[in-house]
VORO-389100 format. One record per residue (C-alpha): residue in three letters; x, z negated, y. Coordinates in nm, 4 decimals. Last residue first. Layout:
REM VORO-389100
  residuo         x         z         y
      ALA         X         Z         Y
...
This chain:
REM VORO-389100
  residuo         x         z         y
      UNK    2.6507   -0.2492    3.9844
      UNK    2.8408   -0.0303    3.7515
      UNK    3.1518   -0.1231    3.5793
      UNK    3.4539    0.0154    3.7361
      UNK    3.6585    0.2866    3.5668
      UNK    4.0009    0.2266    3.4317
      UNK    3.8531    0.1241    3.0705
      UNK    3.7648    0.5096    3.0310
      UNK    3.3949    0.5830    3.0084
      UNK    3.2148    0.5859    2.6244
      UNK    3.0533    0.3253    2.6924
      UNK    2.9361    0.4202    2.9785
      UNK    2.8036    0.7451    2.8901
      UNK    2.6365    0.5305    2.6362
      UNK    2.4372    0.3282    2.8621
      UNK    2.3501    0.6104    3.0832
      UNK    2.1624    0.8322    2.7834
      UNK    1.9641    0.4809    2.6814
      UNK    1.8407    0.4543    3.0265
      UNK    1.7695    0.8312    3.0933
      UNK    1.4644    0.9269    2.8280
      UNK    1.2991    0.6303    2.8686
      UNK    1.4021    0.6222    3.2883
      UNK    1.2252    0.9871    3.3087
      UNK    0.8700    0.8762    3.1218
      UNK    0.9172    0.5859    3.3796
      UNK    0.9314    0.7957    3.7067
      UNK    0.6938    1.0107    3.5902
      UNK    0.4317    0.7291    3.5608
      UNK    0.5587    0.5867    3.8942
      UNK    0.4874    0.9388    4.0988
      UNK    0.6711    1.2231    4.1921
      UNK    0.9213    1.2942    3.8670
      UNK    0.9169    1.2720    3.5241
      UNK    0.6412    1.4858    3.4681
      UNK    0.6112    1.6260    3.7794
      UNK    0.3720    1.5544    4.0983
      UNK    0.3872    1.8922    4.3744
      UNK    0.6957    1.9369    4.6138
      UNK    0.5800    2.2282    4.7830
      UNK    0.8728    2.2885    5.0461
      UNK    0.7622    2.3896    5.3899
      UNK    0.8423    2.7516    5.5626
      UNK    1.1293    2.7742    5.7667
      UNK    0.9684    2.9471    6.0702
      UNK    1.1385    3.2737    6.1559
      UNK    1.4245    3.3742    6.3101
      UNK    1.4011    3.6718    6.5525
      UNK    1.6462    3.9428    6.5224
      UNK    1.9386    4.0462    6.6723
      UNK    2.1552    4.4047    6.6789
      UNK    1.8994    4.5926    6.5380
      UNK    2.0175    4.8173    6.2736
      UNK    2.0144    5.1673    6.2946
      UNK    1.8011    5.4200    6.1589
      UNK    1.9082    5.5600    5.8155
      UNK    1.8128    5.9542    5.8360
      UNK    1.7087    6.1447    5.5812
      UNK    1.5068    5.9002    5.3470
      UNK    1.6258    5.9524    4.9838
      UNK    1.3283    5.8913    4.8212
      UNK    1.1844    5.5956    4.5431
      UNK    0.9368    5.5096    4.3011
      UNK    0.8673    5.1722    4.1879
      UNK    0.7101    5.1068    3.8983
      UNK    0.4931    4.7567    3.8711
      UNK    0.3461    4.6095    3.5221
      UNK    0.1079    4.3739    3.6603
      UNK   -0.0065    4.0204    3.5433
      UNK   -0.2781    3.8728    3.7385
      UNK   -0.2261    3.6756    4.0304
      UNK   -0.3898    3.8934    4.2236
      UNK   -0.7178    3.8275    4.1128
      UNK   -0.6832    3.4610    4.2317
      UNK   -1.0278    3.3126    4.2966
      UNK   -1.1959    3.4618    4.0265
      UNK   -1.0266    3.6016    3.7888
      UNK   -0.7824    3.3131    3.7951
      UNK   -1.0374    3.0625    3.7795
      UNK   -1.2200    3.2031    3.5136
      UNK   -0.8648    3.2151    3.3235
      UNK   -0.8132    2.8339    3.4619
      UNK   -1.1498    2.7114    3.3172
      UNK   -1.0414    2.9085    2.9466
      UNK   -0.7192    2.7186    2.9459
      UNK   -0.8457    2.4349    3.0705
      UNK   -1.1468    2.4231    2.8166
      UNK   -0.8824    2.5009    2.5324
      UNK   -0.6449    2.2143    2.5862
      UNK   -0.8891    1.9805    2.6298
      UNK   -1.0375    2.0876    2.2650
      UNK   -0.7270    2.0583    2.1443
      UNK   -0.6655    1.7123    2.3043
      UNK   -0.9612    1.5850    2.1556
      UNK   -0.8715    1.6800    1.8151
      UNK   -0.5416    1.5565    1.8551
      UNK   -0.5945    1.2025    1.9787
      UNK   -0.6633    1.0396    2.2976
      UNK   -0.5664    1.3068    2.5350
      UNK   -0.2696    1.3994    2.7980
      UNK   -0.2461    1.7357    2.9860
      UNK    0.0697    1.9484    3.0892
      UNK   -0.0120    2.2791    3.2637
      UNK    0.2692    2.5301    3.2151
      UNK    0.2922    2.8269    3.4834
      UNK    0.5355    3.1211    3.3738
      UNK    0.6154    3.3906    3.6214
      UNK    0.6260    3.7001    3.5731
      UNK    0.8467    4.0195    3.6386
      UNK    1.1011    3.9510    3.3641
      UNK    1.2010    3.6384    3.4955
      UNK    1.0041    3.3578    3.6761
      UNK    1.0075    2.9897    3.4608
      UNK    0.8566    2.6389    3.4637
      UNK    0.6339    2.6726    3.7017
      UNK    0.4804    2.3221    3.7252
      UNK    0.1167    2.2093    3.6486
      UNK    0.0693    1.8355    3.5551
      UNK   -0.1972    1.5910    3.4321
      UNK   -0.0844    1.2492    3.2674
      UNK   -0.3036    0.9847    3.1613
      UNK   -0.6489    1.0041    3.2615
      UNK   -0.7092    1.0183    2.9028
      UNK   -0.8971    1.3739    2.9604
      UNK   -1.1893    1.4791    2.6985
      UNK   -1.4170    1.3183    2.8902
      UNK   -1.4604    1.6387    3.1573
      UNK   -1.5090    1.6398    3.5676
      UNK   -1.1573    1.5197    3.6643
      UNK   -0.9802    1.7386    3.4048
      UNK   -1.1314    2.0308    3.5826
      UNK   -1.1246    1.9272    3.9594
      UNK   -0.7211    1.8378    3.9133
      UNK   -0.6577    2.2059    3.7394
      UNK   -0.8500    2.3603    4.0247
      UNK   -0.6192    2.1561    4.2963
      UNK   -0.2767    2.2751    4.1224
      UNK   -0.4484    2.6794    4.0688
      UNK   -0.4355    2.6589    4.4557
      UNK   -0.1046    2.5325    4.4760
      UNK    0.0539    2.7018    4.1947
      UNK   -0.1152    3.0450    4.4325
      UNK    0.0142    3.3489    4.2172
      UNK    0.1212    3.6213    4.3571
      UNK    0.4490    3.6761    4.1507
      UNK    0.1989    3.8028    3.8540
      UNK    0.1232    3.5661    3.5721
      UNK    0.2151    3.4480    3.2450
      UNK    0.0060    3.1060    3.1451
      UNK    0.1170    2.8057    2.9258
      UNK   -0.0959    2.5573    2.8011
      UNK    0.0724    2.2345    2.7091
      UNK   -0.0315    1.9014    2.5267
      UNK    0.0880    1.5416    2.5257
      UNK   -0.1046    1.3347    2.2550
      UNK   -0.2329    0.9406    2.2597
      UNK   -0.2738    0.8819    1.8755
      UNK   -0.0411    0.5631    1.8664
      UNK    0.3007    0.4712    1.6766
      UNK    0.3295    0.7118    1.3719
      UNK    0.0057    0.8865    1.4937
      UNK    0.1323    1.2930    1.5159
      UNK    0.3526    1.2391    1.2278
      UNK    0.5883    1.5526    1.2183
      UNK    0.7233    1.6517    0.8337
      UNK    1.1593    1.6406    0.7564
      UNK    1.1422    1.7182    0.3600
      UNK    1.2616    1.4486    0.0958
      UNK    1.0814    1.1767    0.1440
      UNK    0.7291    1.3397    0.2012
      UNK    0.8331    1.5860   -0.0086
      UNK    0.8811    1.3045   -0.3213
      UNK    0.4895    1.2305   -0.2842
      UNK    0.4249    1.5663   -0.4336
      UNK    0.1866    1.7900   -0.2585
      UNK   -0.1688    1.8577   -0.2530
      UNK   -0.3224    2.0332    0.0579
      UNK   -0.6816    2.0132    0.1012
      UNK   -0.8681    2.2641    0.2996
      UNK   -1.1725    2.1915    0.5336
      UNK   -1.0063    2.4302    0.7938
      UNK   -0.7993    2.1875    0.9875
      UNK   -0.6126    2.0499    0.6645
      UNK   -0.7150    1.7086    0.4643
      UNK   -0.3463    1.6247    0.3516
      UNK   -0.3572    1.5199   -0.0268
      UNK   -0.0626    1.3197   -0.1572
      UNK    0.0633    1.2903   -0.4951
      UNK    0.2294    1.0604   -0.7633
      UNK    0.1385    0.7086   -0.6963
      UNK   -0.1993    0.8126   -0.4240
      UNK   -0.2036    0.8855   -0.1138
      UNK   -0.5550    1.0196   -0.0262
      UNK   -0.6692    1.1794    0.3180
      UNK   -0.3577    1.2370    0.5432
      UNK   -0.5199    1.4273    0.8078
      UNK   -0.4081    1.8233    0.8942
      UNK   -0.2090    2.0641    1.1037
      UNK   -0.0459    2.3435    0.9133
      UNK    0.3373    2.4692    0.9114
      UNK    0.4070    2.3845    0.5709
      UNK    0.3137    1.9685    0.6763
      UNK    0.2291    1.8665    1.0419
      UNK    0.0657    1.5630    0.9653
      UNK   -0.2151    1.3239    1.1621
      UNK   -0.2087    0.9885    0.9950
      UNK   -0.5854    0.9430    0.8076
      UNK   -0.3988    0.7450    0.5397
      UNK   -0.0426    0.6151    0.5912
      UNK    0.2762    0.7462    0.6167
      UNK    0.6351    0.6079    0.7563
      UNK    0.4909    0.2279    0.7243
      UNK    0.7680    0.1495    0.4937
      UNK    0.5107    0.0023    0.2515
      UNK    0.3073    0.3109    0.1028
      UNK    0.5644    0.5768    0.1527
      UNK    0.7558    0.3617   -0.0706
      UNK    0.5526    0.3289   -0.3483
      UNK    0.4471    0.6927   -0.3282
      UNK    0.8395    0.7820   -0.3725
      UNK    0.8847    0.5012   -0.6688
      UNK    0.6065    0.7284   -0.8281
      UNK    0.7035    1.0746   -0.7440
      UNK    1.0921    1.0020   -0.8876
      UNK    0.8683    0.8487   -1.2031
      UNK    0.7588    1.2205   -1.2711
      UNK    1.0278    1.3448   -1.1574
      UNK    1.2238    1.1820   -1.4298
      UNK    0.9484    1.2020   -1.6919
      UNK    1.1747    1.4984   -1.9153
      UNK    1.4743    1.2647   -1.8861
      UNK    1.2943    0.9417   -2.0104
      UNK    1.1148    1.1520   -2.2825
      UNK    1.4286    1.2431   -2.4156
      UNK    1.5790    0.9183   -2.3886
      UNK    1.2789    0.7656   -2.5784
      UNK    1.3160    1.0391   -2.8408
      UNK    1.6459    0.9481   -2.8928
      UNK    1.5876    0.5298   -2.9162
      UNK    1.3011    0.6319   -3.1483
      UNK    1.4096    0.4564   -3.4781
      UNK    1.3953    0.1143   -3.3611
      UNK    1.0708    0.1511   -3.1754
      UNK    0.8906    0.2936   -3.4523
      UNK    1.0917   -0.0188   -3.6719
      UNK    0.9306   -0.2936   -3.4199
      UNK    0.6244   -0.1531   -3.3832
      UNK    0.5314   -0.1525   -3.7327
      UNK    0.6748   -0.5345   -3.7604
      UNK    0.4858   -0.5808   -3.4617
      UNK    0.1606   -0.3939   -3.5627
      UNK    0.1124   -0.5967   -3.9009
      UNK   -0.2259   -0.7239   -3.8755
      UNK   -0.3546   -0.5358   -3.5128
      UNK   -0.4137   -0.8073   -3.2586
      UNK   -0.0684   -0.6314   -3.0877
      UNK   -0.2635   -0.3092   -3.0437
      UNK   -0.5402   -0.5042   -2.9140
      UNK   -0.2804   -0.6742   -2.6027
      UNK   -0.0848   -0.3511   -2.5172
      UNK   -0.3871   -0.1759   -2.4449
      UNK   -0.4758   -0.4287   -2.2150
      UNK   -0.1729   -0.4836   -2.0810
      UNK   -0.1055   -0.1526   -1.9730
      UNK   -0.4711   -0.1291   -1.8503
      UNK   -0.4072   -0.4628   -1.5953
      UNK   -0.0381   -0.3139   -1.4732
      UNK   -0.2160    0.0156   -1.4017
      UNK   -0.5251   -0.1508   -1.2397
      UNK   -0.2829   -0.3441   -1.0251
      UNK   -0.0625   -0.0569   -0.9029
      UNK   -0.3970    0.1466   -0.7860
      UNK   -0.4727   -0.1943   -0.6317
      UNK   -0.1647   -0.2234   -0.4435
      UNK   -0.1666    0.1548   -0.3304
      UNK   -0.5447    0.0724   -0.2031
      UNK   -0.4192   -0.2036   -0.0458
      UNK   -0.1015   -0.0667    0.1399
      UNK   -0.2769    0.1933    0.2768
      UNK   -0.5949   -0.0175    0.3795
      UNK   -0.3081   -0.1930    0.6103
      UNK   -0.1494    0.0563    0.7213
      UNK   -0.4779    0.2409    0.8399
      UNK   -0.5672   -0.1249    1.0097
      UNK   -0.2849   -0.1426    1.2036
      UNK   -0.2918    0.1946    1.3328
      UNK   -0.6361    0.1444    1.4018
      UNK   -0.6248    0.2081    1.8244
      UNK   -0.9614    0.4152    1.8960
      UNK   -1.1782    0.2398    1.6216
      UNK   -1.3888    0.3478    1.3563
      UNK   -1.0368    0.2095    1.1033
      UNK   -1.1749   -0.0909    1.0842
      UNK   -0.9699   -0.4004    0.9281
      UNK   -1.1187   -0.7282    0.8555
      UNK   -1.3516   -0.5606    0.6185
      UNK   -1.0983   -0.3985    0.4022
      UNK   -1.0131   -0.7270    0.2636
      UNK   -1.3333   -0.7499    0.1215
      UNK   -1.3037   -0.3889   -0.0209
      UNK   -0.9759   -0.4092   -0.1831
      UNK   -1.0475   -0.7950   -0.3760
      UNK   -1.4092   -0.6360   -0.4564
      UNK   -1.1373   -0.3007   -0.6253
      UNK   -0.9565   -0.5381   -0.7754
      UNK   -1.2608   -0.7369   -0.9287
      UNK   -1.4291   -0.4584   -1.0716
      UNK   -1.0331   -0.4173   -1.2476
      UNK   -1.0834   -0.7476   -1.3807
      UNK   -1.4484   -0.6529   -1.5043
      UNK   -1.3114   -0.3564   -1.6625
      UNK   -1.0095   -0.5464   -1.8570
      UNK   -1.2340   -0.7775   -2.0041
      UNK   -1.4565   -0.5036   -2.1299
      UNK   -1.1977   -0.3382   -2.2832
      UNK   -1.1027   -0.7127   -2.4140
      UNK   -1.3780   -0.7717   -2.5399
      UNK   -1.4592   -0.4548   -2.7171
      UNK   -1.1021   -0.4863   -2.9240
      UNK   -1.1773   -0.8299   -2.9875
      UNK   -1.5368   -0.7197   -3.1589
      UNK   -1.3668   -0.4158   -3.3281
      UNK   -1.0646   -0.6616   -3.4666
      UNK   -1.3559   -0.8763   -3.5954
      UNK   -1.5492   -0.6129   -3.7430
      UNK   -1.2194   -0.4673   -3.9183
      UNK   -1.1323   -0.8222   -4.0603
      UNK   -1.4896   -0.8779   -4.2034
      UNK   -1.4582   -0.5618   -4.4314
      UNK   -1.0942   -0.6657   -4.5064
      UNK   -1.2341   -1.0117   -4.6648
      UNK   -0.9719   -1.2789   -4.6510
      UNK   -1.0750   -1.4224   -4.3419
      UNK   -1.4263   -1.4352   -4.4115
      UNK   -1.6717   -1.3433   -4.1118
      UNK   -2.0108   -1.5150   -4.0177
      UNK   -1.9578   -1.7896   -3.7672
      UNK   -1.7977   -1.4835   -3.6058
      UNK   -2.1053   -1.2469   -3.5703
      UNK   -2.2702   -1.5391   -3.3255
      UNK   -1.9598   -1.5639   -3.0884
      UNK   -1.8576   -1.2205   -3.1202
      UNK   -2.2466   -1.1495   -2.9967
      UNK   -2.1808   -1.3747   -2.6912
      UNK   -1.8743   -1.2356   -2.6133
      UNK   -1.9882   -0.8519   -2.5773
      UNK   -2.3170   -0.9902   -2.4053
      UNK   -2.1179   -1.1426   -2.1606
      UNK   -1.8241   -0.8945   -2.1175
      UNK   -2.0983   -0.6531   -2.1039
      UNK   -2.3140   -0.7825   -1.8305
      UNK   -2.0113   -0.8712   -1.6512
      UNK   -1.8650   -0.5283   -1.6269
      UNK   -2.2196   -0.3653   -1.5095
      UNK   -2.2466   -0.6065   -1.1893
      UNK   -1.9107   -0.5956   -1.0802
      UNK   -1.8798   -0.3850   -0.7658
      UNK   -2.2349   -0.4198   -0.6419
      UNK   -2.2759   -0.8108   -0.7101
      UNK   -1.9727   -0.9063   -0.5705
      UNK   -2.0687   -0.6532   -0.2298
      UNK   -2.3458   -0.8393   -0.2042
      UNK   -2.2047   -1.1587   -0.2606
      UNK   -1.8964   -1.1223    0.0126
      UNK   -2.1655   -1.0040    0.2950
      UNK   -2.3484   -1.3833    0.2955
      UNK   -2.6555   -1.4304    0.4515
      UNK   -2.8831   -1.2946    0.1706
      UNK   -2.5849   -1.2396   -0.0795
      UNK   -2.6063   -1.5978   -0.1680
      UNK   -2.9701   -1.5552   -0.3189
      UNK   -2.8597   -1.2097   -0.4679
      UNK   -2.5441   -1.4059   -0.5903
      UNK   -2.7742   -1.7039   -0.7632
      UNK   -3.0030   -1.4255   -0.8908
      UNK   -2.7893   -1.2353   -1.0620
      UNK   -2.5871   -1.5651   -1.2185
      UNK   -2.8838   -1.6880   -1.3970
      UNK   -3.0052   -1.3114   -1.4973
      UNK   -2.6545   -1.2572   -1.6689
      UNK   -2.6856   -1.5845   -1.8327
      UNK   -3.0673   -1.5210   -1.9402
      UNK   -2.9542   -1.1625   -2.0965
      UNK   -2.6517   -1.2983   -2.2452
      UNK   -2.8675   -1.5916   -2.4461
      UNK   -3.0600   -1.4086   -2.5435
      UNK   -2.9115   -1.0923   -2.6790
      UNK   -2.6819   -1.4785   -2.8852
      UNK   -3.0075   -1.5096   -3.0011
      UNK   -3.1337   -1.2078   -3.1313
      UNK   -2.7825   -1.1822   -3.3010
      UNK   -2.8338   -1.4998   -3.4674
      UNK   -3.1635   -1.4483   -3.5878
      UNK   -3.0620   -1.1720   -3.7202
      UNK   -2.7913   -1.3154   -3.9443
      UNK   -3.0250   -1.6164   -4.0213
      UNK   -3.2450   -1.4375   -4.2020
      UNK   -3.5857   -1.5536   -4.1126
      UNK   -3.7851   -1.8042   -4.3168
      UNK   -4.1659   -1.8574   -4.1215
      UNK   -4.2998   -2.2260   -4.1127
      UNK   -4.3047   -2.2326   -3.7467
      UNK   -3.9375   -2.0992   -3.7214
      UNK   -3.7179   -2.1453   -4.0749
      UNK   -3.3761   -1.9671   -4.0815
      UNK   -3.2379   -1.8772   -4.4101
């Protein structure tokens, strides 16, 4: 019995209201020294958000172990079962507050590395390799959890010991039947640290365009165009050839390609591609070319060549210029549009003859607009990438006899 102002109480209850008590006033203690702290401080507010709930009930959870165990008999099995149950709770709750603490580790570090900004290729690998790090963590953490209150249990080892012992077949079995299972795991792994994928990469996957959006130990989801989600196995990813359209940077090279008519001005259509690109945002300011790239079949085939930050932007670029130069053509250059001709010939009667001179005329001056690798500096570099490396091996693979080059 308890005695409290001349009143006996049970000292059970008393103990119980006490140790409520006592985990309400800790929680509250701690509480309000974070909120304080979380005034100037960004760490503490995000401390408090993440593992607020966990540490209430680890503390109260303890705290009532604490009074219910002054209380229990070894030898009784009654009192055995309530203190495996109050272990069992602590350590689930344990286990919560750890992973709470994972995911504040994830977040914190997160900070230092925005992904709102134009060049975040560092900071998408980055949150990649965190979030597959934590995902890893919480596994580990649970594993041993679980393997922690079946191990409290009286006699579980020696039980574990023989189930073990006698499923060495089974255990095979199972092995074979999780093979791609594990396959997707050690693939997920290693998308996550050899930098080859990481979250919000542009994909080209099955012939659609989307944004890597979760990659998690098993599966990846690709966010598609359209607002649909993709889910596929981690293993294609190292398995199946896929384009990255931000492996380095997000800066894009895009092409529109037009078929017209023989009559066609390049020149003309050269100066209204400059005055578009000039007057809209969506250009990088990096690269803008038009070159006829092709005249068979009875048309000829104009490709424009324009650079943008990223691959939403540059579709959009790539649309406005193609719609601009349509108006353009209509416009301006009617006759430039694609005609289907038929020629229709007679037999004259008489062939007049020849002249036996005739005047030269003019030699008319070569256009020599800006290429891609060609005209101006830019060009010329984009050309020496793609020619250095080709030069140095046709060297080394000349006959000794040769010279070396100067």
């Amino acid at each position: 019995m308890f005695d409290l102002w001349g009143i006996s109480l049970p000292a059970f209850p008393v103990a119980i209201a006490t140790a409520i008590l006592a985990a309400l006033v800790i929680t509250a203690v701690a509480a309000l020294i974070f909120r304080l702290i979380g005034r100037r401080r960004e760490w503490a507010r995000v401390l408090v958000q993440r593992v607020r709930v966990p540490f209430r009930i680890v503390v109260l959870v303890g705290a009532l172990w604490l009074a219910v165990g002054g209380y229990l008999e070894t030898s009784d099995q009654v009192d055995q079962i309530v203190g495996f149950t109050f272990r069992a709770l602590f350590i689930a709750a344990a286990t919560w507050l750890v992973c709470a603490l994972l995911y504040y580790g994830e977040a914190i570090a997160a900070t230092h590395y925005r992904v709102d900004v134009r060049d975040n290729r560092v900071a998408r690998r980055v949150r990649t390799q965190l979030r597959m790090l934590r995902r890893i963590g919480v596994v580990i953490i649970i594993v041993c959890a679980i393997g922690t209150v079946l191990l409290s249990i009286p006699g579980a080892a020696t039980v574990g010991a023989s189930l073990f012992a006698s499923a060495g077949l089974l255990s095979v079995v199972a092995g074979l039947a999780a093979q791609s299972t594990l396959a997707n795991i050690f693939a997920g792994m290693q998308l996550a640290f050899n930098n080859a994928l990481r979250v919000d990469d542009v994909v080209i996957v099955e012939g659609e365009w989307g944004k890597i959006e979760e990659i998690t130990l098993t599966y990846i989801v690709v966010h598609i165009w359209d607002d649909r989600r993709m889910v596929l196995p981690s293993t294609y990813f190292t398995t199946t050839p896929f384009q990255n359209w931000t492996r380095h940077n997000s800066e894009l090279l895009g092409q529109i390609d037009f078929d017209l008519d023989w009559r066609v001005n390049p020149a003309a259509m050269r100066e209204e591609l400059n005055h578009i690109v000039e007057n809209t945002d969506l250009w990088d300011r990096r690269a803008v070319v038009l070159q006829v790239t092709d005249a068979v079949g009875g048309f000829v085939r104009v490709r424009v060549l324009v650079t943008a930050q990223d691959a939403p932007t540059l579709f959009d670029l790539r649309c406005l210029v193609r719609e601009n130069l349509i108006d353009w053509v209509n416009a301006e250059n009617p006759e430039a549009l694609p005609l289907s001709r038929v020629e229709v010939r007679q037999e004259a009667e008489a062939t007049p003859k020849r002249p036996s001179g005739r005047a030269r005329k003019p030699e008319r001056q070569v256009i020599e607009p800006v290429g891609l690798f060609s005209g101006d500096e830019s060009g010329k570099e984009r050309a020496q990438q793609f020619t250095e490396s080709i030069a140095v091996q046709d060297w080394e693979d000349a006959p000794d006899s040769l010279p070396a080059p100067r």
